[in-house]
N, C-alpha and C positions, 0 to 999 in steps of 0.2 A: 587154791589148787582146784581147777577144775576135775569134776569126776568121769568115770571110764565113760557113763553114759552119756553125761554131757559132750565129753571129745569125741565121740561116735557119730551122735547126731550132728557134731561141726561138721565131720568129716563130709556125713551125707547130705547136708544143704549147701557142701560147694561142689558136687558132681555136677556138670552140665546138663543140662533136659529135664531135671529132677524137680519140679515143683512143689510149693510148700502143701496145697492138696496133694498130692501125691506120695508128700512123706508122711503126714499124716493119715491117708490110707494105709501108707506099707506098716506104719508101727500098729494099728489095730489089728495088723495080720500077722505079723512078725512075732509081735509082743517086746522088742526091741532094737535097737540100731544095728547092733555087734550083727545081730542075726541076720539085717537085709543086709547089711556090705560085704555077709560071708556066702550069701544064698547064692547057690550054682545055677546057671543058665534053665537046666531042668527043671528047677522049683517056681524060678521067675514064669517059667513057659506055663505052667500051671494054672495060674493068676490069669483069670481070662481078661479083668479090668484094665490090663498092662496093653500099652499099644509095643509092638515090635521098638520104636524108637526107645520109649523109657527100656524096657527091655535089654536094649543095648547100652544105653548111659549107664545102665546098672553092672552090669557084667563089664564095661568098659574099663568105667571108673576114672574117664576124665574128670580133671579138674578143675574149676576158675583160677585156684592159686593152690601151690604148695600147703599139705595141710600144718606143716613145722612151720611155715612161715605165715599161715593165720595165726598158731598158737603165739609165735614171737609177738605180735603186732598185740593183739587181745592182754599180753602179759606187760608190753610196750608204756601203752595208752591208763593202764590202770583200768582196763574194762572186766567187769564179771558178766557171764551168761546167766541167763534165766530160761529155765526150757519149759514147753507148757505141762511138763509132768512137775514140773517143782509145787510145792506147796506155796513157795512166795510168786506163781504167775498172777498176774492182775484174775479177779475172778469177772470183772466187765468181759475185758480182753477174749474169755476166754470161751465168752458166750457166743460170741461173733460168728459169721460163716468164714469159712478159713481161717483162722485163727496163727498169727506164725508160730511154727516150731520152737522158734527160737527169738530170742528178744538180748543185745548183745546191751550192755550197759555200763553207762560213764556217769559217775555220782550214787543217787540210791532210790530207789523207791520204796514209800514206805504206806505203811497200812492205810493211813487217812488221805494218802493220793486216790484214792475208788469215791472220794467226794470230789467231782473232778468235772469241769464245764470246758471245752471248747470255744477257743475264739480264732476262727480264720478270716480271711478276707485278700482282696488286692494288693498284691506286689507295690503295684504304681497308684498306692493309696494319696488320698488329698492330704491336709491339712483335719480337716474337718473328720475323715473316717480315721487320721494317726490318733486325735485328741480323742476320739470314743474309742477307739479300742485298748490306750494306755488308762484313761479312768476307769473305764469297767473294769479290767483287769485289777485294777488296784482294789477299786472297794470288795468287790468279789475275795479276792486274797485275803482282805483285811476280815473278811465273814469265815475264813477260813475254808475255803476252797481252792483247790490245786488248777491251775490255768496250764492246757496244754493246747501247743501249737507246732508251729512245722518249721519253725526261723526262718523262714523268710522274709525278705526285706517287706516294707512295706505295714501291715496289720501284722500279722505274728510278730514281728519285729519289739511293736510298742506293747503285744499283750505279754511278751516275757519279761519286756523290763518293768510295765507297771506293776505285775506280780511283785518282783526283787525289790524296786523301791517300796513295796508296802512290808516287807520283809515274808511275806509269802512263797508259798515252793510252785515251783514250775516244771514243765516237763518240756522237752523238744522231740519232738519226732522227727527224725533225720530219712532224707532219699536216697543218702549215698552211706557207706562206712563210717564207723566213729574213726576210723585213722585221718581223715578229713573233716573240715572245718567249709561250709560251706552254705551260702556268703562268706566270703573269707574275710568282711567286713564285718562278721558279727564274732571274732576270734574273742575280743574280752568280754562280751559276752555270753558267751559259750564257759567262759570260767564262772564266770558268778553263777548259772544256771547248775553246773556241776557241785558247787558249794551249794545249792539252796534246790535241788530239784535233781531233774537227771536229764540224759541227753540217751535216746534207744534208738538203735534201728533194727532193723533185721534184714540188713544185709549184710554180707560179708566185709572186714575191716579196711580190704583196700578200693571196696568199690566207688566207680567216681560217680557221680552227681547224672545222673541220664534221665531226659525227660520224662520216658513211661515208668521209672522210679516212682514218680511223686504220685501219680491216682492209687497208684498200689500203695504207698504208706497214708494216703489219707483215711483208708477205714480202721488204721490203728489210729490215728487222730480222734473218729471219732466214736470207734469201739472201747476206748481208754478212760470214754466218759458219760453222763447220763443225758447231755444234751451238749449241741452245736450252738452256739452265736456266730452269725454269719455280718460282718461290717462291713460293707462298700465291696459290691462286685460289681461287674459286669456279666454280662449274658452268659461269657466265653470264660470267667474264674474259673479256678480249679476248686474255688471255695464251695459252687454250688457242686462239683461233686461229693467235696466231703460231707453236703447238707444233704443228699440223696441217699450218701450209704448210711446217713446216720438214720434216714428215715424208716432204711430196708432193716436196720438192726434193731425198731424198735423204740431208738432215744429221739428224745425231747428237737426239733429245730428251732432256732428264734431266730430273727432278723431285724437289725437296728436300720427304721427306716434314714433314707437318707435324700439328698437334694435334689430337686425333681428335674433339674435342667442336666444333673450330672450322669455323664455315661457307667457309671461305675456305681449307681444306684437302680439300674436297668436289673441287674439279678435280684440284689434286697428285697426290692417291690414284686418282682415274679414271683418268689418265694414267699410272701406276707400275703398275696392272690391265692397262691395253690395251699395257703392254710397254715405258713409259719407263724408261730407266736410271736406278734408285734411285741419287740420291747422300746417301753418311752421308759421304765426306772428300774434300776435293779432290784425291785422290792418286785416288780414285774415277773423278772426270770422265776426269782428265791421261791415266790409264788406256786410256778409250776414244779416244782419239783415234788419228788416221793415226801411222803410224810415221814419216814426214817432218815429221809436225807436231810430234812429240816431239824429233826431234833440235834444232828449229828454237829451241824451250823449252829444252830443256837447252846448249844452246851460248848463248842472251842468256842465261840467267838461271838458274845451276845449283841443285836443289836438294837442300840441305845439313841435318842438325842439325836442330834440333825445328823449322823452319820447313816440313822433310816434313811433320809430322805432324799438320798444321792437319784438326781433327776437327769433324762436325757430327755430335754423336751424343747418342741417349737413355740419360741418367744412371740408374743402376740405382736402385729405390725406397729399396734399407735402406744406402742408402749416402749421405745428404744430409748436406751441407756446412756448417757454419754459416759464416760469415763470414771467421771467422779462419782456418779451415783451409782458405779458396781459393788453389787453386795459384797463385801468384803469374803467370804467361803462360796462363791460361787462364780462358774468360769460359764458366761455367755454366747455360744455358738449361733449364727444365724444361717437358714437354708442355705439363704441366698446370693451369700458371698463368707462362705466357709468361716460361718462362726455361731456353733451351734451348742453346747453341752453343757450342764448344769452337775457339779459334782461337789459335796463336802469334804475337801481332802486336807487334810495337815499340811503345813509345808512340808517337803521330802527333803533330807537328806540334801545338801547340793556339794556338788565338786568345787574345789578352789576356784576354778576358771567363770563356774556359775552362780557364784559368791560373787564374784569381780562385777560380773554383766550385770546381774541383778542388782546391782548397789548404786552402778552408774546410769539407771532408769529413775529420770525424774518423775516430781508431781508437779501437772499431770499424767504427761504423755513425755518422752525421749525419741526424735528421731535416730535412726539405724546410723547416722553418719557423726552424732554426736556422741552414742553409746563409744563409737571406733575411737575418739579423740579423747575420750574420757579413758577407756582401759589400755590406748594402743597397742592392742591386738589387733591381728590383720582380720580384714573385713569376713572372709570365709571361716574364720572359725568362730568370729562374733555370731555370721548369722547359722553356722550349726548350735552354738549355746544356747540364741535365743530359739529356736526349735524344741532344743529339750527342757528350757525355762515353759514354752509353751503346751509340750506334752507334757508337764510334771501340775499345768496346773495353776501356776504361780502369777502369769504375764498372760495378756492377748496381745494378738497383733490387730492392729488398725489397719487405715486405707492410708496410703502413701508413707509403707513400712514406718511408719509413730507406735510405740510399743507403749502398754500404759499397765505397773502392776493391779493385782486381783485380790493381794494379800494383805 
């Protein structure tokens, strides 16, 4: 049951012209919500900070939606509010410039999310930037760290699911409403995130997806946490805004370099220039962190045995591997043709369908066209399985798709 003051403030962040500065000024003035939605024209005229338009949105009291029919949707969805007066608002969050009001939520956040690293990057990531942002995410999770991204396709994509396969919590920071799902490709997604993390926005429940949404929720991406990992952008990402607000807020940036021919490692490397900390291992990041935030890691989650040693590093040239001489706990990336990472991981977890794939991968190598004839599955969901055989860790791919395990 949301309370009066809670549903007050809903009321006042779906007035139109009403900005989340703005409501946060009028409650320092007010000392409440009830008090600005009831304040007469006269008292608002007073407020000389007030332009005539807020002025009138206030007195007006249009609305984006019905506010009975935000409550429905909020009660709908299984969302609870968090307002920055509660005691459970993130206390990152709350340090930030602007700060939202309000913070709408689908799952749970909980105390030891505030140990919490950012991983964004490219929509139209490679091969090479999917595999580093699903293994960091993993080992990091497995150190006990909360990995929070924005679901997008692409890097966010693989840093929520390697969170979840490492059985770690995630967070999603959403551009549009939690009444929507969006990518609507990440819908089961979006459930395991809710079981094992949370999904927040601060917008309103039925708002859609619009692109000046997204730079606005990326300083709660990365006001949510002590430092940014920025994986495979370009010039023009929206990654590197979120590594600019995370700079103005104070937190940590790092930047996994990336392949010097690739357009999409043009922002990484500008960033790693203007002073990002280079990360080659995740001992790199853990590194930089507060000395409280390292205790906080090493007491949930001690790290032990080659599980320190999780490497993202470039393989020397007169030293290439053929198949059979891959170290068994270690997955090979090279710049130069998208095969680069070094990471200690478990096998995960695999779904039936990647039980089937993985099984029907010979030694040495398995052509793509014999894995088909082996599981007779059609050829597009073989090659989305082998994908997530390959973001999990397990398989590389070769040159003239030959697939050869790692495990």
């Amino acid at each position: 049951m949301l309370s009066k003051q809670t549903t007050d403030l809903i009321h006042l962040n779906l007035i139109q012209g009403i900005g989340q500065k703005t409501i946060l000024f009028l409650m320092d003035k007010f000392g409440s919500a009830e008090k600005i939605l009831n304040a007469t024209a006269q008292e608002l005229e007073r407020i000389g900070e007030l332009s005539p338009n807020v002025r009138n949105s206030l007195t007006q009291k249009n609305l984006g939606c019905p506010l009975e029919h935000e409550l429905a949707l909020i009660d709908e969805f299984g969302c609870h509010v968090i307002t920055y007066y509660d005691d459970d608002y993130p206390l990152l969050l709350k340090q930030i410039d602007t700060p939202p009001p309000l913070l709408y939520v689908r799952g749970e956040l909980k105390p030891e999310d505030a140990v919490s690293i950012a991983l964004v990057g490219s929509r139209q990531a490679k091969d090479y930037g999917r595999r580093v942002s699903y293994q960091l995410s993993y080992q990091l999770a497995k150190r006990g760290l909360t990995i929070t991204s924005g679901l997008a396709k692409g890097i966010d994509t693989c840093a929520h699911r390697g969170a979840l396969d490492a059985n770690g919590r995630t967070i999603a920071v959403m551009g549009n409403g939690l009444s929507i799902v969006y990518p609507a490709a990440n819908s089961k997604l979006v459930e395991r995130i809710i079981e094992a993390g949370a999904l927040i926005s601060e917008f309103p429940m039925g708002m859609k997806p619009r692109a000046e949404n997204f730079p606005i929720r990326n300083r709660i991406i990365s006001g949510l946490t002590f430092g940014t990992v920025v994986v495979e952008a370009s010039n023009r990402s929206g990654a590197l805004i979120t590594a600019r607000l995370a700079s103005e807020q104070g937190r940590e940036v790092f930047a996994v370099p990336g392949q010097i021919f690739s357009e999409l490692s043009t922002g990484t490397h500008r960033l790693i220039d203007a002073g990002a900390k280079l990360i080659n291992t995740v001992e790199d990041l853990l590194e930089a962190l507060p000395q409280h935030y390292r205790n906080q890691i090493t007491t949930q989650t001690p790290v032990t045995g080659s599980d320190a040693d999780t490497i993202i590093q470039q393989p020397l040239p007169d030293k290439k591997r053929t198949p059979q001489q891959t170290d068994p706990t270690t997955v090979d990336i090279n710049t130069s043709d998208n095969k680069k990472v070094a990471a200690n991981i478990p096998i995960p977890d695999l779904t039936p369908d990647e039980n089937v794939v993985f099984n029907a991968i010979e030694i040495p190598t398995s052509h793509i066209d014999s894995i088909v004839r082996a599981t007779e599955l059609p050829i597009n969901q073989v090659s989305s399985v082998l994908l997530m055989l390959e973001l999990k860790g397990i398989i590389e791919q070769l040159p003239g798709k030959m697939f050869s395990k790692v495990v």
